[in-house]
N, C-alpha and C positions, 0 to 999 in steps of 0.2 A: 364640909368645908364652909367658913366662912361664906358670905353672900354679899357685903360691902368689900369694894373692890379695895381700898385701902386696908379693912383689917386681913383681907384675903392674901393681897402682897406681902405683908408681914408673914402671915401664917405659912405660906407657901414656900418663901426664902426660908425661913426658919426651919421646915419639914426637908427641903431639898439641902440643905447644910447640917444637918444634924443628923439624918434618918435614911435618906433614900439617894442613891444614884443619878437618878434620870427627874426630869417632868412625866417621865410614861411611866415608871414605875410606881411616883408620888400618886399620880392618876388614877389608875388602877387601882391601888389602895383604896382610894376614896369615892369610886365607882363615878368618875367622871373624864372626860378627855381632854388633852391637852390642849385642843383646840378652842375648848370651851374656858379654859382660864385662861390661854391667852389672847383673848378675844376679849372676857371683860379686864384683863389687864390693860390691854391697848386700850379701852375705851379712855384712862385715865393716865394716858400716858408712859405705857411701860411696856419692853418687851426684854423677851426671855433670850438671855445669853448665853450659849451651849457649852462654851470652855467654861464660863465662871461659875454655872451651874444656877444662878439668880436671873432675880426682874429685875431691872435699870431703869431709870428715864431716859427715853428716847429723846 
């Protein structure tokens, strides 16, 4: 996964719309936890929303 929190939001909305179900399933793929990307999401202003399946600005 990406490591810059902006091109990680991209990547991550883009993986959860195209590819995978969940943020747990996204996760797991990529051998990290959801509380670990949404945690540097938050740092820049973004958290994950469970019906739309994306990061937003908060």
């Amino acid at each position: 996964m990406p490591n810059h929190p902006m091109i990680l939001l991209s990547f991550v909305n883009m993986k959860l719309r195209d590819e995978f179900s969940s943020l747990d399933e996204l996760c797991r793929a990529f051998d990290t936890t959801a509380a670990e990307v949404t945690e540097k999401l938050a740092s820049v202003g973004y958290s994950y929303n469970e019906q739309t399946r994306q990061f937003t600005a908060c």
